[in-house]
C-alpha positions, 0 to 999 in steps of 0.5 A, a space after each residue: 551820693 554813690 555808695 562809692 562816695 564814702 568807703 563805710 557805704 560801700 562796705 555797708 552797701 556789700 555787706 547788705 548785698 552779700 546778707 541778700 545773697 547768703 539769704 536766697 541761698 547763693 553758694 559762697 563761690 557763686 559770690 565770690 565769682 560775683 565779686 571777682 566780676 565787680 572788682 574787675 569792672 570796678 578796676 577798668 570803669 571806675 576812678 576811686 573815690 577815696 583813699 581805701 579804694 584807691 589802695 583797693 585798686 592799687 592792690 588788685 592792679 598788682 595781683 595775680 588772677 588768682 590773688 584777685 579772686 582772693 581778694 575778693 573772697 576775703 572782702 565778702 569775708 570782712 563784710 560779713 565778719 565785721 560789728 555792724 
């Protein structure tokens, strides 16, 4: 099963990625940079698996640049800030 499969995975999966990255020493704008990519891979090449990320997609389909690459610093934001 893909971590796209189920919305808690992924969150698990990047918060996991994101643990490794901070670890190594990468720049929270390098990441955030990292996501913005992810995200728009995500919105071109893959179909939403669940309702969270179908809202996800939603979402950064209606914003800006400027507001993708938000949404993107605030998912690294939400994983590392959430109770495990």
């Amino acid at each position: 099963m893909s971590v796209l499969e189920n919305f808690q995975d992924w969150k698990t999966f990047l918060a996991q990625r994101v643990t490794q990255a901070a670890s190594a020493g990468m720049e929270k704008q390098t990441m955030e940079n990292i996501a913005y990519q992810i995200g728009e891979y995500l919105s071109n090449h893959v179909d939403p698996k669940n309702e969270q990320e179908r809202l996800l997609k939603e979402l950064w389909d209606a914003g800006t640049e400027e507001q993708r690459h938000a949404m993107a610093g605030a998912m690294i934001n939400y994983v590392q800030n959430r109770k495990q």
